[in-house]
C-alpha angles and dihedrals in degrees: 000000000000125000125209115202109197114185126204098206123086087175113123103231091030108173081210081051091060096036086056085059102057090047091060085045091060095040087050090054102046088048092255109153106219135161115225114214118206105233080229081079102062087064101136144153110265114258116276119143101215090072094051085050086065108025104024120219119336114262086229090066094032083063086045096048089047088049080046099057085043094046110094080213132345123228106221095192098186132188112218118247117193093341084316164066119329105246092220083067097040098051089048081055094054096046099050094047080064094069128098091236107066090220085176096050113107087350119144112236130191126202130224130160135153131198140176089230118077104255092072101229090301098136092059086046096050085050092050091053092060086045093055096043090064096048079052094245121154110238115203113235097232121075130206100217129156117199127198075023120207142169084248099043086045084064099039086055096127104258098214091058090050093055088043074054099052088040093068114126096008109142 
């Protein structure tokens, strides 16, 4: 079993970013494989299609759509933007539901997102679920959020609940 963490946050000091991290923490200590993919290589163009029309898909989502069909689950850990999705993550969505593989379809998705507000992040989760009901992806029911989120509240996140978190749709 392999585990793909895709972030949504290019920001330097990205409170997702270091979520994304823990995350990888807990799965390194519990013996979980996992790849970890710099948010720098969803840099895409947006979604037009057009433009797919004249270039094709980007070789940068072609590669993540390729990690994608590999990966046992991917972790999408997204910042909220405006009460939603990052668009760095939707537009990797979009552009992957474009190849021929389906990488999406039937894959198990887990869902991670922290936030300084008090709602951890669970708007843009909410948002993500629809959207990858429609690629025909699988969403885990649990989600890993972190409100009033912190450097110091990302590590205090209780580490059993994060590998039960990891665990979703094994077996």
């Amino acid at each position: 079993m392999t585990v793909l963490f895709i972030g949504g946050s290019r920001r330097k000091d990205s409170l997702n970013t270091k979520l994304k991290h823990r995350l990888a923490e807990v799965a390194d200590k519990h013996g979980i494989r996992y790849e970890l993919v710099d948010a720098d290589a969803l840099d895409a163009p947006i979604y037009h299609g057009d433009l797919e029309a004249t270039d094709g898909v980007p070789e940068s989502m072609k590669t993540l759509g390729e990690k994608i069909q590999a990966a046992s689950k991917v972790v999408l850990v997204s910042p909220e933007y405006n009460s939603s999705v990052s668009p760095l993550i939707k537009n990797a969505i979009d552009w992957v539901s474009r190849l021929d593989s389906q990488a999406w379809a039937g894959k198990t998705v887990l869902l991670a997102a922290a936030s300084p507000g008090g709602l951890g992040g669970l708007r843009a989760v909410s948002h993500l679920r629809d959207i990858l009901a429609n690629v025909q992806a699988w969403t885990a029911p649990l989600c890993a959020s972190c409100p009033k989120a912190s450097d110091d509240a990302i590590a205090a996140m209780d580490e059993s609940f994060l590998k039960q978190f990891l665990e979703q749709g094994e077996g």
